[in-house]
Backbone bond lengths (Angstrom), bond angles and torsions (degrees), N, CA, C in turn:
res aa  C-N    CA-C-N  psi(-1)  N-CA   C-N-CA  omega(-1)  CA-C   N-CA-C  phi
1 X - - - 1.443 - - 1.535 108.88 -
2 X 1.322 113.08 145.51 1.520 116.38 -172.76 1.972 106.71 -105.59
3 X 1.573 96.85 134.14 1.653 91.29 -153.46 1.845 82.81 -82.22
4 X 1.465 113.40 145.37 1.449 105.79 169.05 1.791 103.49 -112.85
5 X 1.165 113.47 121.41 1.281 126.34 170.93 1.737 137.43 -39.00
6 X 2.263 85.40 -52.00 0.746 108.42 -179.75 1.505 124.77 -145.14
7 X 1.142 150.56 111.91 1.080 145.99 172.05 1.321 110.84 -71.72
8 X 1.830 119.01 125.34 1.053 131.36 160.51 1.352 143.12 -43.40
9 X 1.023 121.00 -10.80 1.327 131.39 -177.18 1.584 109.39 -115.69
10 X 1.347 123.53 11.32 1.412 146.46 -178.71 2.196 100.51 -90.42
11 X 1.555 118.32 -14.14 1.047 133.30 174.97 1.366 114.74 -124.27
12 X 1.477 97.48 162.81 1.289 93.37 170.89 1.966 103.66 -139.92
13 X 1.311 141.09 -170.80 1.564 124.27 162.06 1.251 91.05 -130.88
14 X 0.900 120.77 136.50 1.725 124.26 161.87 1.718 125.45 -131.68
15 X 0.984 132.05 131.44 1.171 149.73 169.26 1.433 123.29 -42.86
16 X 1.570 125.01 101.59 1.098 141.93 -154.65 1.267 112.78 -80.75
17 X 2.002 159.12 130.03 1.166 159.20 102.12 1.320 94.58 50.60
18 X 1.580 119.57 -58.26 1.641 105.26 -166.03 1.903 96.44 -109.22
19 X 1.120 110.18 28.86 2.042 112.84 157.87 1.607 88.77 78.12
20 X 1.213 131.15 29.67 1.905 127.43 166.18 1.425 96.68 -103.56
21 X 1.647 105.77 146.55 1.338 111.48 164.81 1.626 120.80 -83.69
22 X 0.838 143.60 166.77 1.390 159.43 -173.93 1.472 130.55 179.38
23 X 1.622 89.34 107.51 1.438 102.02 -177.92 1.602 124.39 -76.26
24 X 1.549 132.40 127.13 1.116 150.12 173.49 1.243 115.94 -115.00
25 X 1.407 100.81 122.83 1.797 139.61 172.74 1.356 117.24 -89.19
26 X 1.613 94.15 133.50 1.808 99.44 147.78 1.454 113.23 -24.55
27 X 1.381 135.10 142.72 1.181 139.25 164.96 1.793 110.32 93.54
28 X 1.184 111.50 -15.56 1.548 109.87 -167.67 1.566 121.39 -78.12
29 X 0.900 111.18 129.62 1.720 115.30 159.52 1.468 108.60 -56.66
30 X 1.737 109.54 134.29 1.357 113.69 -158.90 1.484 82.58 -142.76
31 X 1.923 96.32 176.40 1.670 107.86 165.87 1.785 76.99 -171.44
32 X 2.168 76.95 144.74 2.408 72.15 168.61 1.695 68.40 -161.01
33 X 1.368 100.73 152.18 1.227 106.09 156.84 1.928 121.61 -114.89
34 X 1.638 93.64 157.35 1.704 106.88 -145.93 1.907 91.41 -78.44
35 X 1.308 88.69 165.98 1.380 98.34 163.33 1.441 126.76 -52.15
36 X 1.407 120.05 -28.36 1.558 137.62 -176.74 1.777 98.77 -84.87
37 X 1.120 120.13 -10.59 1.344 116.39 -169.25 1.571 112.91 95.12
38 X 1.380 134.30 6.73 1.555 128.44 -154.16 2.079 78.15 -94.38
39 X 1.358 109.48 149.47 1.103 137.85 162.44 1.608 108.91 -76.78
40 X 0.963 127.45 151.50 1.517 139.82 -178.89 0.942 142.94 -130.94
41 X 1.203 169.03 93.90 1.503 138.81 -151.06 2.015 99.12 -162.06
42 X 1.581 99.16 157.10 1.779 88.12 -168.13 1.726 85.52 170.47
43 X 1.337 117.47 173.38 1.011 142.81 166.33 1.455 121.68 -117.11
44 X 1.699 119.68 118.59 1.253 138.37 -131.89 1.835 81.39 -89.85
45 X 1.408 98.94 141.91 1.736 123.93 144.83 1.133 122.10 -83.09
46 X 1.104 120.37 -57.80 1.438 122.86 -144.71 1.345 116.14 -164.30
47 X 1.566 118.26 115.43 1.928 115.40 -165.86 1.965 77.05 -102.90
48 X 1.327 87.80 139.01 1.640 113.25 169.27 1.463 88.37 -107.12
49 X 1.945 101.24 167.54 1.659 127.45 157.63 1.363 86.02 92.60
50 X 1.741 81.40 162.39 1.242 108.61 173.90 1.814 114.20 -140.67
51 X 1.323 110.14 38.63 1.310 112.42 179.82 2.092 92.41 177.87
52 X 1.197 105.02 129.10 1.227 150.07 171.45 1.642 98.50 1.16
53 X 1.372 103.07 -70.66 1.405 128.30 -168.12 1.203 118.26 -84.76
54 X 2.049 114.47 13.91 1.327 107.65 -161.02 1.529 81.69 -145.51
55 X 1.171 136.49 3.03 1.565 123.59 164.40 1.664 128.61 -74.83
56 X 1.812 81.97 154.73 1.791 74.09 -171.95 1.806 90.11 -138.47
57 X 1.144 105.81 164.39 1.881 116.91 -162.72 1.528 79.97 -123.11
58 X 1.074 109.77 129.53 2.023 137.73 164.18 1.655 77.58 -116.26
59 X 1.438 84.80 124.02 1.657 111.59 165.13 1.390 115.76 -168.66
60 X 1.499 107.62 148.50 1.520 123.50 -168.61 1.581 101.88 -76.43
61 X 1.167 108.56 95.54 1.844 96.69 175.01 1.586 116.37 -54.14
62 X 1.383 129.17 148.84 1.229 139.09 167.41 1.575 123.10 -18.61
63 X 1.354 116.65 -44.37 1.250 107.09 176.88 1.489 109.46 -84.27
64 X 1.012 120.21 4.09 1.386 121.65 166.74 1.664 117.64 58.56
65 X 1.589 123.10 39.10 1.390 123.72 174.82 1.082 118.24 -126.34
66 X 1.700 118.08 37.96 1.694 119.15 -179.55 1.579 84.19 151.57
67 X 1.809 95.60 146.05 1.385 136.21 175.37 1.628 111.36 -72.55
68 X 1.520 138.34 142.20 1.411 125.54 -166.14 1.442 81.26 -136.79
69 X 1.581 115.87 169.45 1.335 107.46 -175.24 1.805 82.53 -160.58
70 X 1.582 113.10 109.80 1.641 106.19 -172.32 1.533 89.89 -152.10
71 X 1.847 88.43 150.10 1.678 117.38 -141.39 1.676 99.48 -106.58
72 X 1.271 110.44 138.56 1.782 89.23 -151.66 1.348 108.21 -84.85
73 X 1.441 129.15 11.84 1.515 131.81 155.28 1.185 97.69 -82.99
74 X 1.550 158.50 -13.70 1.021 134.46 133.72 1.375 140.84 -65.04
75 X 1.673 113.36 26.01 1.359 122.68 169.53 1.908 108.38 -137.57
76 X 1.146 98.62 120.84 1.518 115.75 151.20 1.628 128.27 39.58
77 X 0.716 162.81 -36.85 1.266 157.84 -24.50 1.985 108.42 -95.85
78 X 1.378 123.21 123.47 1.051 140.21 -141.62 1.517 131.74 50.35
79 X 1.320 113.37 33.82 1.466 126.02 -175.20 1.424 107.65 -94.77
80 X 1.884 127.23 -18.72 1.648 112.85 -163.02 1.450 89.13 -95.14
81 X 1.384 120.50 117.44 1.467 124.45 140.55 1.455 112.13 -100.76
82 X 1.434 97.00 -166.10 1.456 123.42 -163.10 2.083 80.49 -110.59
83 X 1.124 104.39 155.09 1.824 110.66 166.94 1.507 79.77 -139.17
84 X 1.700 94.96 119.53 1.188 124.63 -169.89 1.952 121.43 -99.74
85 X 1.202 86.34 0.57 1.873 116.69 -154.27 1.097 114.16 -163.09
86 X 1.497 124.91 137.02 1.980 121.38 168.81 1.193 119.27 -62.96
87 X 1.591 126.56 -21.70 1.367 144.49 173.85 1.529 96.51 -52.07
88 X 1.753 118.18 -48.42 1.607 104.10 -155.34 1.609 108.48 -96.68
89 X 1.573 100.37 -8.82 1.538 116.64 168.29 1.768 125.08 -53.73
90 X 1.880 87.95 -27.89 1.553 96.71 -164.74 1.440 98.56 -93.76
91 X 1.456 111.55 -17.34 1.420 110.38 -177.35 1.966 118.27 -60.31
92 X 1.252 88.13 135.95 1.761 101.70 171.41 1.800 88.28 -80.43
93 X 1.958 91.66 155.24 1.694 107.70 172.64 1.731 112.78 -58.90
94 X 1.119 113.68 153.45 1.410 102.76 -173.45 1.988 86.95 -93.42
């Protein structure tokens, strides 16, 4: 049997505010802001889809009292990073 490390669909790469790619994982601290303008931020469960325009991020938002599940044409366009640090957690959107 062949051990698999990693399953591909456990990531995703997405295209950064300033045109860099950056890949985001299951498990990651995130922030994107919504189409309505709401700010976001949480640590990811679970990447759904299987094509570009059809994924959605289940993630534990910050206050940590319920599961969110949002479709990435319902976010921003270059708004989902990774918050890599508590420094960039505390940060307001520029």
């Amino acid at each position: 049997m062949v051990e698999i490390m990693k399953v591909p669909y456990e990531s995703i790469e997405v295209k950064t505010s300033t045109d860099e790619l950056q890949t985001i994982s299951e498990g990651d601290r995130i922030r994107f802001i919504t189409e309505n303008g709401e700010l976001k931020k949480g640590n990811i469960t679970k990447l759904k889809g299987t094509k570009p325009e059809k994924v959605e991020i289940e993630f534990i938002p910050s206050d940590g009292k319920h599961k969110e599940t949002w479709s990435v044409v319902e976010m921003q366009e270059g708004s989902l990073r990774l918050i890599e640090d508590d420094s960039e957690d505390d940060k307001e959107e520029e």
